[in-house]
N, C-alpha and C positions, 0 to 999 in steps of 0.2 A: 599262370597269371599274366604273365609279358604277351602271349599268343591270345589269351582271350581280351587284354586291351589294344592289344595291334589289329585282332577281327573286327572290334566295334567301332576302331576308327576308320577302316577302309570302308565296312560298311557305311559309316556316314559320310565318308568322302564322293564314295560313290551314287551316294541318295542324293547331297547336293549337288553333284553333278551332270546327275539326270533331272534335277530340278531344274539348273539352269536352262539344260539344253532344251528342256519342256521350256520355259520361260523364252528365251530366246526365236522358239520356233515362232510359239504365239503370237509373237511380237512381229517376226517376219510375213506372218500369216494377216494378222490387224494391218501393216503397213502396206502389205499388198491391195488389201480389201479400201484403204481410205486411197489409197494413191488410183485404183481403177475408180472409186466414185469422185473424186475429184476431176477424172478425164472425163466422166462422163456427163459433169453436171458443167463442166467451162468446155469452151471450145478449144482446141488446143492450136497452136499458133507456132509458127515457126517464127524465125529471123527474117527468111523471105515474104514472107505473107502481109507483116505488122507495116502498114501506110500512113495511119493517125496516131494522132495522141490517145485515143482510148484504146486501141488493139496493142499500144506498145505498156500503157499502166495492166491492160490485161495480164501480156506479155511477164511482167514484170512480180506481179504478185501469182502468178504461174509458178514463177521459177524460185520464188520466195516459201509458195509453200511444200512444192517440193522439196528445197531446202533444209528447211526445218526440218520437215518426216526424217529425212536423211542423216540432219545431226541427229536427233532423236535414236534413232537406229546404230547409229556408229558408237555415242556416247554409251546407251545401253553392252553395245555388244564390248566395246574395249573396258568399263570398266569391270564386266564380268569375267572378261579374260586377264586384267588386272589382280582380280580378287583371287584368283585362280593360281595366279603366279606364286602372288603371296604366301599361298595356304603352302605350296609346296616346298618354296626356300624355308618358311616356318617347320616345316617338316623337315627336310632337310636339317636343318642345324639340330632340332632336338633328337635327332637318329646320331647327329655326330656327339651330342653330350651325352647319348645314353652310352655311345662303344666306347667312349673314353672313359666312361663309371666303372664299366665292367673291366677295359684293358686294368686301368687302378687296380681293381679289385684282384682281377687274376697276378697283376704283378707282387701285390701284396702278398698275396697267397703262395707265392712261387720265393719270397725272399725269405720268409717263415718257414718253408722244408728246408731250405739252404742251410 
C-alpha cells in the first residue's frame, strides 16, 4: 500500500517536472523568437553610435524592452525553481513524520515482547 502511494507520487513529481522543464523551454524558445524580432524590426544602437535626442530615447526603450523580456524570464524561471524547492522540503518533512510513525510503532511493539 506505502509502495504503491510512494510510485504515484514520484510519478507525479516527475510529470510536473517535465511539465516545467517543457514550460520553461517554451518560454526560452518564445523569448528568443520576440527578442530576434525586436532586433530586427529597431535598429539596434550601441552607446557609441547614439548623437541625438531621438537615437538616445531609441536607445533607451531598446534597453527597456529587453529588460522587461528578461524580468519576465528570470521571474518565471525562479519562481519555478522556488515551487520546486518547496515541493521537496514538503516532502522531506512528511518522509520524517512518517519514520517517526513507524520508529513509535516498532518501539511499541518491541516494549509489549519485553
Amino acid at each position: 500500500m506505502m509502495s504503491q502511494i510512494n510510485k504515484e507520487r514520484t510519478k507525479k513529481s516527475k510529470h510536473n517536472k517535465k511539465k516545467q522543464k517543457k514550460e520553461l523551454y517554451c518560454f526560452q524558445l518564445v523569448f528568443r523568437i520576440k527578442n530576434i524580432t525586436i532586433q530586427n524590426k529597431q535598429t539596434v544602437f550601441t552607446k557609441g553610435q547614439v548623437s541625438n535626442l531621438r537615437d538616445q530615447c531609441n536607445l533607451l526603450k531598446q534597453n527597456l524592452s529587453l529588460m522587461h523580456q528578461l524580468h519576465q524570464f528570470n521571474q518565471t524561471f525562479f519562481n519555478s525553481e522556488e515551487k520546486i524547492y518547496h515541493q521537496i522540503v514538503n516532502q522531506k518533512e512528511k518522509m520524517k513524520k512518517k519514520y517517526e510513525i513507524i520508529r513509535n510503532k516498532q518501539q511499541k511493539q518491541k516494549l509489549k515482547i519485553k
